[in-house]
C-alpha positions as CSV (number, residue, x, y, z in Angstrom):
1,X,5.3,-3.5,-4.4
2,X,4.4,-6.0,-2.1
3,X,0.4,-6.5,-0.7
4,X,-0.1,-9.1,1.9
5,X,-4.0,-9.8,2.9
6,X,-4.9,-11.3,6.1
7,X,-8.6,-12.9,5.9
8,X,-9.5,-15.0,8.9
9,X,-12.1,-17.4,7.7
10,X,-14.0,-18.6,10.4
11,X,-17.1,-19.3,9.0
12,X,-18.4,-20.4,5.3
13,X,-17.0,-18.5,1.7
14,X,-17.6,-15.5,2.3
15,X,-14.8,-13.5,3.7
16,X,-11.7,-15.1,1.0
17,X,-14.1,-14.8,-1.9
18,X,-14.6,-10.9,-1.2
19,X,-10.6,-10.9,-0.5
20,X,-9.9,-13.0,-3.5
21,X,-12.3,-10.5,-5.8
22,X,-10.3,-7.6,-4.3
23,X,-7.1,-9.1,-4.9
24,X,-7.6,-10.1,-8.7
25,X,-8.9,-6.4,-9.3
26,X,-5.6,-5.3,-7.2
27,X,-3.5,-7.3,-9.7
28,X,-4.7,-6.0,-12.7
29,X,-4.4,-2.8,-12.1
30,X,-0.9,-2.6,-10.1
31,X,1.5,-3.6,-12.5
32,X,4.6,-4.2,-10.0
33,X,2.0,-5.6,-7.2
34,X,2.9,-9.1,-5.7
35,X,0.2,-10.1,-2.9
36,X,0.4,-13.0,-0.1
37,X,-2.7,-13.9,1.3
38,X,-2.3,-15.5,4.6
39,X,-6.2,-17.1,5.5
40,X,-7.5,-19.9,7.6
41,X,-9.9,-20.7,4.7
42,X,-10.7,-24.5,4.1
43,X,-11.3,-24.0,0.0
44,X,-8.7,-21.6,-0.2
45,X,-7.1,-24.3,-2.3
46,X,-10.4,-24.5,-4.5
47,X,-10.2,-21.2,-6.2
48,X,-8.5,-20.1,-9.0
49,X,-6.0,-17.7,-8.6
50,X,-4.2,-15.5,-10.7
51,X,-0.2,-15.0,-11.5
52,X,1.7,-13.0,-9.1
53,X,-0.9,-14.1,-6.0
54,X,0.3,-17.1,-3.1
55,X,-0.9,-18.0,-0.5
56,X,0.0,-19.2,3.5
57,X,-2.5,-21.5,4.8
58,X,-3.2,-21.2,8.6
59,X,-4.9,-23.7,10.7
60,X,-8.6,-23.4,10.3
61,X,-11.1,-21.8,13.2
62,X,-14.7,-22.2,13.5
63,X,-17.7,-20.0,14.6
64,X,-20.5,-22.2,15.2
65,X,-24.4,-20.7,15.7
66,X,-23.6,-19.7,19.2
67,X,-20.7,-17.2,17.8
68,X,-17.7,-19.1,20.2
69,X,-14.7,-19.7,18.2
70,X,-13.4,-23.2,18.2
71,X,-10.5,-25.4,16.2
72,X,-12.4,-26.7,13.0
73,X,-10.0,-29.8,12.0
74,X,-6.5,-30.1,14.8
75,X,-7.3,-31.8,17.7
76,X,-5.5,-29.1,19.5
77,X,-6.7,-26.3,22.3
78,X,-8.0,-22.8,20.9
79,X,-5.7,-21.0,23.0
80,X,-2.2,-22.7,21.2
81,X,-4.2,-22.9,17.4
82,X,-4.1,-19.1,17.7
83,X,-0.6,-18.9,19.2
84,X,0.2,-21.4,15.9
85,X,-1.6,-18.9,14.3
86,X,-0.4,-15.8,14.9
87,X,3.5,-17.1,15.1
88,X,2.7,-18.2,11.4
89,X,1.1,-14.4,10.5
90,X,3.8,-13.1,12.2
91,X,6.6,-14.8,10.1
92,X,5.6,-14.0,7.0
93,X,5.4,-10.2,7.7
94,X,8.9,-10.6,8.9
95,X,10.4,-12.5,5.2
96,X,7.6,-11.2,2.8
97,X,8.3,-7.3,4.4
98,X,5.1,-5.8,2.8
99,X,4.5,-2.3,1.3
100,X,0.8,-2.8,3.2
101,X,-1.0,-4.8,4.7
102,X,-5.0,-5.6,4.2
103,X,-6.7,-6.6,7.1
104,X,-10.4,-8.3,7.0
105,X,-13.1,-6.7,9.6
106,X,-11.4,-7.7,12.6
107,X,-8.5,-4.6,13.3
108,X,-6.9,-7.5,16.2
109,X,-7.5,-10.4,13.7
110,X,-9.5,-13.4,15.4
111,X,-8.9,-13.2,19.1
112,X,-6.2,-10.9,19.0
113,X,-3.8,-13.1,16.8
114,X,-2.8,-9.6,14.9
115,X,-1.8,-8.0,17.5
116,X,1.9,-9.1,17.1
117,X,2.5,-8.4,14.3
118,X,1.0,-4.9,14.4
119,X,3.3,-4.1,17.4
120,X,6.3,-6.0,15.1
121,X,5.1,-3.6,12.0
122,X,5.0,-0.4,14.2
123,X,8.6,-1.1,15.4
124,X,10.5,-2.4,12.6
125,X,9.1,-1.7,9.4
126,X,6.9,1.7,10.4
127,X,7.0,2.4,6.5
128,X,4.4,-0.7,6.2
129,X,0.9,0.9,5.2
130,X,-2.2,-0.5,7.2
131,X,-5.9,-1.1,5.6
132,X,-8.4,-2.3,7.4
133,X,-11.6,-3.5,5.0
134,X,-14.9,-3.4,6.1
135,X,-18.1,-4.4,4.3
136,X,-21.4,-2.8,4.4
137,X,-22.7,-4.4,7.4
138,X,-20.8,-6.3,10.7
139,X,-23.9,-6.9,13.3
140,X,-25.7,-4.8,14.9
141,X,-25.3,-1.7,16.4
142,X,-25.6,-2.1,19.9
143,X,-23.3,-5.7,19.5
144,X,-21.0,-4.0,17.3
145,X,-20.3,-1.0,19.7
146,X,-20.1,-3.4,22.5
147,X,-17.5,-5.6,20.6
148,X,-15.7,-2.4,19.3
149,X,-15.3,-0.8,22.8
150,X,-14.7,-4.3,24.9
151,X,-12.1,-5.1,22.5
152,X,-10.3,-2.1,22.1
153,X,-10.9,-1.7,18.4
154,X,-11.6,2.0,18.1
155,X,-8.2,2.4,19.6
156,X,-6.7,-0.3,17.5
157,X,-7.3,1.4,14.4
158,X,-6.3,5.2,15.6
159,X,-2.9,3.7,16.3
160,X,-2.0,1.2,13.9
161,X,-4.5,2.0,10.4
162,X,-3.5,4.6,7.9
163,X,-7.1,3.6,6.1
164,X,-10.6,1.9,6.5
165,X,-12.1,0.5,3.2
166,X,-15.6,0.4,3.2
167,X,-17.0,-1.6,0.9
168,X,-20.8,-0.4,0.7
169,X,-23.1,3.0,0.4
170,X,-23.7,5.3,3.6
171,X,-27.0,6.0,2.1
172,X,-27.3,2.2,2.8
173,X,-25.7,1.8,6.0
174,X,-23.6,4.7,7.7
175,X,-21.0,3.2,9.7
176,X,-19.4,5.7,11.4
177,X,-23.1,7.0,12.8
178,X,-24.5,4.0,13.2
179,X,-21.2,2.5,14.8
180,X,-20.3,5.4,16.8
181,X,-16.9,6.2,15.2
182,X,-14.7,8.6,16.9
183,X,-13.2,11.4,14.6
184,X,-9.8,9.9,15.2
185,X,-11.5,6.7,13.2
186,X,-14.1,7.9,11.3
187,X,-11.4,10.5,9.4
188,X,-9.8,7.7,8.2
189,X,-13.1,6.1,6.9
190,X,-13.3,6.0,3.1
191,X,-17.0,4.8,1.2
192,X,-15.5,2.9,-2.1
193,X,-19.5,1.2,-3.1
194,X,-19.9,-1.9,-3.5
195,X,-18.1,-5.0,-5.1
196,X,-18.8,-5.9,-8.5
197,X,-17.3,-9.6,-9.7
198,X,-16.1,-10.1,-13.1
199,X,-18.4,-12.4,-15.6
200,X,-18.4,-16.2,-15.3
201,X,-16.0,-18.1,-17.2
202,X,-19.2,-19.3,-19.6
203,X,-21.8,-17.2,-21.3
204,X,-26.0,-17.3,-20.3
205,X,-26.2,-19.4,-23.3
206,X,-24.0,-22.0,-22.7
207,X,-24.6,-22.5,-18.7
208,X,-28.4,-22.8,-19.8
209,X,-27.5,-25.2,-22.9
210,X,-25.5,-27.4,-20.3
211,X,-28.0,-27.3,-17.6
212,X,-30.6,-28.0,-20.6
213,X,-33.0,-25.4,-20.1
214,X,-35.5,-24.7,-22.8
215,X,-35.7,-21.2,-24.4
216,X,-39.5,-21.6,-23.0
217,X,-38.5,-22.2,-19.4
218,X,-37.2,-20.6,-16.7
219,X,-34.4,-21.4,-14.7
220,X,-34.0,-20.5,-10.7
221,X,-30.9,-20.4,-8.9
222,X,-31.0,-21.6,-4.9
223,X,-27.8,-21.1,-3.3
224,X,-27.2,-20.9,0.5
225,X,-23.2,-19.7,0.2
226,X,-21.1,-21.8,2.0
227,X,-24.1,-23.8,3.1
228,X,-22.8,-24.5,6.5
229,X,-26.0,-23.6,7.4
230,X,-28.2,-23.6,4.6
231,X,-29.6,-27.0,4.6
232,X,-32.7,-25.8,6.1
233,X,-33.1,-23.1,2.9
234,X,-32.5,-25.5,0.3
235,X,-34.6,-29.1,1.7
236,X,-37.7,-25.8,2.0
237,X,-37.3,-25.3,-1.7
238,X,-37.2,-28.5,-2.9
239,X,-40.4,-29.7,-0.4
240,X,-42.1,-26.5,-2.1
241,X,-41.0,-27.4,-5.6
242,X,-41.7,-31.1,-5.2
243,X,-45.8,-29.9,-4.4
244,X,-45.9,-27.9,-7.5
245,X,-48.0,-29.0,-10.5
246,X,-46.1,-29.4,-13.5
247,X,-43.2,-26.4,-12.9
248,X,-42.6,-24.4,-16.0
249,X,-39.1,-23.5,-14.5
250,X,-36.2,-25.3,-14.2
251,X,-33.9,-25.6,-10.8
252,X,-30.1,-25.2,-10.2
253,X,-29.0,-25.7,-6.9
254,X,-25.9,-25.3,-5.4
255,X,-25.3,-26.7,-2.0
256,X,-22.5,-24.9,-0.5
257,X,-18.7,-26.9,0.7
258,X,-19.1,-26.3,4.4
259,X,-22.2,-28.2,4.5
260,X,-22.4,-31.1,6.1
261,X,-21.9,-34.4,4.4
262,X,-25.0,-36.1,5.7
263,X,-27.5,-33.0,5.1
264,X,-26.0,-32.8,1.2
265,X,-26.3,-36.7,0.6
266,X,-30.0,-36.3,1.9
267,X,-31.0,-32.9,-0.5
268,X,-29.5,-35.3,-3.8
269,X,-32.0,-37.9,-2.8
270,X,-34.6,-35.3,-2.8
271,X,-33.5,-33.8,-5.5
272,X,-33.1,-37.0,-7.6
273,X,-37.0,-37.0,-7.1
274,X,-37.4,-33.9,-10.1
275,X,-35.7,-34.3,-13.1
276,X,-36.1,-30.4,-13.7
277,X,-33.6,-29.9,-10.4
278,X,-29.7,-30.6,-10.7
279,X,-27.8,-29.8,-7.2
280,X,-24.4,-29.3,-7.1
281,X,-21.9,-29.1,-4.0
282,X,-19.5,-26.1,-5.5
283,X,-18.6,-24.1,-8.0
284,X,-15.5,-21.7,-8.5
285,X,-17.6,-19.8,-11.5
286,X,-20.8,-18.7,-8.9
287,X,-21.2,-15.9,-11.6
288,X,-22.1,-17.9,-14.7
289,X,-24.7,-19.7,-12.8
290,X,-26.4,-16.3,-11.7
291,X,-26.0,-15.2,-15.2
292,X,-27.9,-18.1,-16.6
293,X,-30.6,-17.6,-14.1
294,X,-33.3,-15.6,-14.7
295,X,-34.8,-15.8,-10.4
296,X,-32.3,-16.4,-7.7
297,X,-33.1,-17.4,-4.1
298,X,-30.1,-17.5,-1.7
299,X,-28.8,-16.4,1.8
300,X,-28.3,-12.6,1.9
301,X,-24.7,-12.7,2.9
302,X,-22.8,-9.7,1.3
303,X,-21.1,-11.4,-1.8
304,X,-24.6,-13.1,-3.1
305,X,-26.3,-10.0,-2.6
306,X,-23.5,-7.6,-4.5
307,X,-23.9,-10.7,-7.4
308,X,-27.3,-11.1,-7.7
309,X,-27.6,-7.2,-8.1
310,X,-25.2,-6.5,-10.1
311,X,-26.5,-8.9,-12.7
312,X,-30.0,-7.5,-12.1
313,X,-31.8,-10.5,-10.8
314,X,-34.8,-11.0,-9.3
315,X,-33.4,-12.1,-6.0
316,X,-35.5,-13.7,-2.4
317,X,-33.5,-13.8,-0.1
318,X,-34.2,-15.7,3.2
319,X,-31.0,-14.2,5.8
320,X,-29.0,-15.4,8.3
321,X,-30.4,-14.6,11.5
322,X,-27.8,-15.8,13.9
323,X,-25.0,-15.5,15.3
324,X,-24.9,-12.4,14.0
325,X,-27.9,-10.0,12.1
326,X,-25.7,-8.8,9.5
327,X,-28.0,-10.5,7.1
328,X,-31.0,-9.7,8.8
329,X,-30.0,-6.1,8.4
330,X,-28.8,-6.5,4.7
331,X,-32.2,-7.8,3.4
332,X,-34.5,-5.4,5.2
333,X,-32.5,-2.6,3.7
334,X,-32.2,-4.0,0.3
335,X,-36.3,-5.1,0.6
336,X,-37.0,-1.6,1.6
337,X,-35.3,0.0,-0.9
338,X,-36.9,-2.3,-3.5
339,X,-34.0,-4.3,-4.7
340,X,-35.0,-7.7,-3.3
341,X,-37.6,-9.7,-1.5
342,X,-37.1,-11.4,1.9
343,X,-38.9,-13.7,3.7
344,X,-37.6,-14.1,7.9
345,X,-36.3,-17.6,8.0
346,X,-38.8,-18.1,11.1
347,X,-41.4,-17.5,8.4
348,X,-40.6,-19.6,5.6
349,X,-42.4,-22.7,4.1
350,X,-42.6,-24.3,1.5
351,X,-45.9,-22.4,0.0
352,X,-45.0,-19.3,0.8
353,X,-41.3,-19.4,-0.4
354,X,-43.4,-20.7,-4.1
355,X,-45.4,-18.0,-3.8
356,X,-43.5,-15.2,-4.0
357,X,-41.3,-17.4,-6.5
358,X,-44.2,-17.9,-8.4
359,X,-44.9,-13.8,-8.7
360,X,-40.9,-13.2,-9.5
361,X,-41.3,-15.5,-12.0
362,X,-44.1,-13.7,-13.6
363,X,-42.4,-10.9,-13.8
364,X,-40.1,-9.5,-16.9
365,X,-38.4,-6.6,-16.1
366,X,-34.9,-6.9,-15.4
367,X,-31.9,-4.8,-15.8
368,X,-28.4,-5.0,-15.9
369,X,-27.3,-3.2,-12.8
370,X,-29.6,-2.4,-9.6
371,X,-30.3,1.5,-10.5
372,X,-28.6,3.6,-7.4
373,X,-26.4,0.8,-6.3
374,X,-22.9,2.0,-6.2
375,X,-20.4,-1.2,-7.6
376,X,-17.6,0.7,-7.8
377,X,-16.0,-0.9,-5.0
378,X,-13.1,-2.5,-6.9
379,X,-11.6,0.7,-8.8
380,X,-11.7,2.5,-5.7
381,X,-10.1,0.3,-3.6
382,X,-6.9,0.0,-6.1
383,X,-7.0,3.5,-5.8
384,X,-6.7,4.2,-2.4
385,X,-4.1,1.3,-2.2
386,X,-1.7,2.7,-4.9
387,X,-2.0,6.1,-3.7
388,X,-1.2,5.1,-0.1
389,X,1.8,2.9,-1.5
390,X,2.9,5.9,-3.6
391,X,3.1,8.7,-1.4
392,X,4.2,8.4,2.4
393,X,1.0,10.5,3.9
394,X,-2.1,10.1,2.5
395,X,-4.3,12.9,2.5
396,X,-6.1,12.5,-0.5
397,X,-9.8,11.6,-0.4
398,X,-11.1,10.0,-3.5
399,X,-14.9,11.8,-4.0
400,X,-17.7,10.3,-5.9
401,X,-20.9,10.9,-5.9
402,X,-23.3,8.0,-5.0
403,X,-27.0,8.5,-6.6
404,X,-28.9,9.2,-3.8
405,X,-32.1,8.1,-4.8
406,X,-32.2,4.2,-5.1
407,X,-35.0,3.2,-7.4
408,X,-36.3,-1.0,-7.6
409,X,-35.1,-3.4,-9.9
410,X,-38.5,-5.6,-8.9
């Protein structure tokens, strides 16, 4: 059987890495599976990736703050980078001839450069299942509903999706209430939890013996994801940790590959200041690094979060406020429901951010997984795929039962 995943990769780590997660469990479990991923992703390269998985790189797009797609690296017009784009999408559908197809958030595909090959898809190979993925949270509302009606979306996925993956909880976030799905769409709506990754390649132990953490210390983990945005987050921290008095705790930080050159070369400076921080740009083993940390303070973009928690970490998380409040929304809902603090962005300094390290720090309770918080994202989603791949019309609805009360991990 043949998979091919389209993840569009506009902004930061975030979107391949869920893909890639999804993909790995996928192959494991699907004997016969092949899968091409065709993404615009910059560090696609960067990643290890497992036997019977290739890839098509497509020219890379851009979202800056402001939300307004541009072309990240070509000195070419927006307008033929999609065409590029979308010609490129378009001929691999046509050679690779895929069982299904997996489609990240965007039913059209960044300004409509899916739409092709849908039409192509419908006409000539109608066998060809379509999934469209969507995590927890997009935006808001209001801005989601807006997008979702301006664009045609609802419309999109009543005539071209068999299935919508939803990777999250509606106890924590109902789409199809809170995004106004029509029953055409919101039939087709299936809740698989949320995505647990694998362990790191290295153990607690040995992350912590390289990283040379005492068995009487503590070590904190600061990582703003693809830190295209995340200098702000980090050069906070380090301001905070440079005015503490003899830290007991060590630091790990992890600056992100989309940052920008001049704002990483300024946080090693800083950090050069404290022999108890190391900084590092990337890492393809995120997981280890959580693992050996006993407080993590990071972004709240949906794979940090689903990490963090499923290790049972004390976790702050300082969001994303802009262009979109998908973070916004993430860390309220995990604060209220006791799984994490959060401190607005517009309200973080240095003292306060040490603060509230200061009282995780102090505490000891831990677990291993965030009571109440469904991960079973990745069996359910190589479910849904194989039985869609296995039987023409898919009828089947794959219950589980989600605990409904959610109890803190603070």
């Amino acid at each position: 059987m043949r998979l091919m995943v389209y993840s569009h990769d506009a902004f930061g780590l975030g979107n391949i890495r869920r893909m890639l997660t999804i993909c790995e469990h996928l192959l494991s479990t699907i004997t016969d599976l092949s899968i091409l991923v065709v993404s615009g992703s910059p560090m696609l390269q960067s990643f290890r990736l497992p036997p019977r998985l290739d890839y098509i790189k497509i020219p890379c797009l851009n979202r800056g703050e402001s939300g307004e797609i541009s072309v990240k690296y070509l000195n070419t017009e927006i307008a033929e980078t999609v065409k590029l784009r979308s010609d490129l999408i378009l001929m691999a559908a046509i050679n690779f001839k895929p069982d299904a197809i997996l489609v990240d958030k965007k039913p059209y595909g960044i300004k409509n450069e899916l739409l092709t090959t849908l039409k192509f898809l419908k006409k000539q190979l109608p066998q060809t299942k379509l999934l469209l993925l969507l995590r927890d949270i997009l935006d808001s509302p209001e801005k989601t509903v807006s997008e979702w009606k301006e664009h045609g979306f609802y419309e999109a996925v009543e005539k071209f999706y068999d299935q919508i993956l939803v990777v999250g909880m509606p106890e924590v976030f109902d789409i199809c209430r809170e995004y106004q799905f029509p029953q055409a769409v919101a039939q087709k709506v299936r809740y698989c939890g949320y995505l647990r990754k694998e362990p790191g390649l290295k153990s607690r132990e040995i992350r912590r013996q390289e990283l040379q953490v005492k068995e009487s210390e503590q070590l904190v983990l600061v990582t703003p994801g693809g830190g295209e945005d995340g200098y702000q987050l980090v050069d906070t921290y380090l301001t905070g940790v440079a005015q503490q008095q003899a830290a007991a705790f060590r630091s790990v930080i992890i600056c992100g590959s989309e940052m920008p050159a001049q704002q990483r070369e300024q946080l090693h400076q800083k950090a050069a200041l404290n022999p108890k921080v190391k900084i590092l740009e990337f890492t393809d083993d995120l997981m280890s690094y959580i693992d050996a940390a006993d407080v993590a303070v990071c972004m709240s973009g949906y794979n940090t979060i689903t990490e963090v928690l499923s290790l049972g970490k004390r976790t702050i998380a300082v969001p994303r406020i802009k262009p979109a409040s998908e973070q916004l929304m993430r860390a309220e809902k995990m604060s209220k429901l006791g799984l994490l603090a959060m401190i607005h962005p517009d309200e973080v300094t240095p003292v306060n951010l040490m603060n509230l390290l200061s009282i995780k720090l102090n505490k000891t309770h831990s677990c291993a997984l965030a009571p109440g918080l469904d991960l079973g994202g990745l069996p359910r989603i190589s479910h849904y795929i194989s039985h869609l791949l296995s039987n023409p019309v898919d009828s089947i609805n794959f219950n589980f039962s989600p605990l409904k009360a959610i109890v803190t991990v603070q």
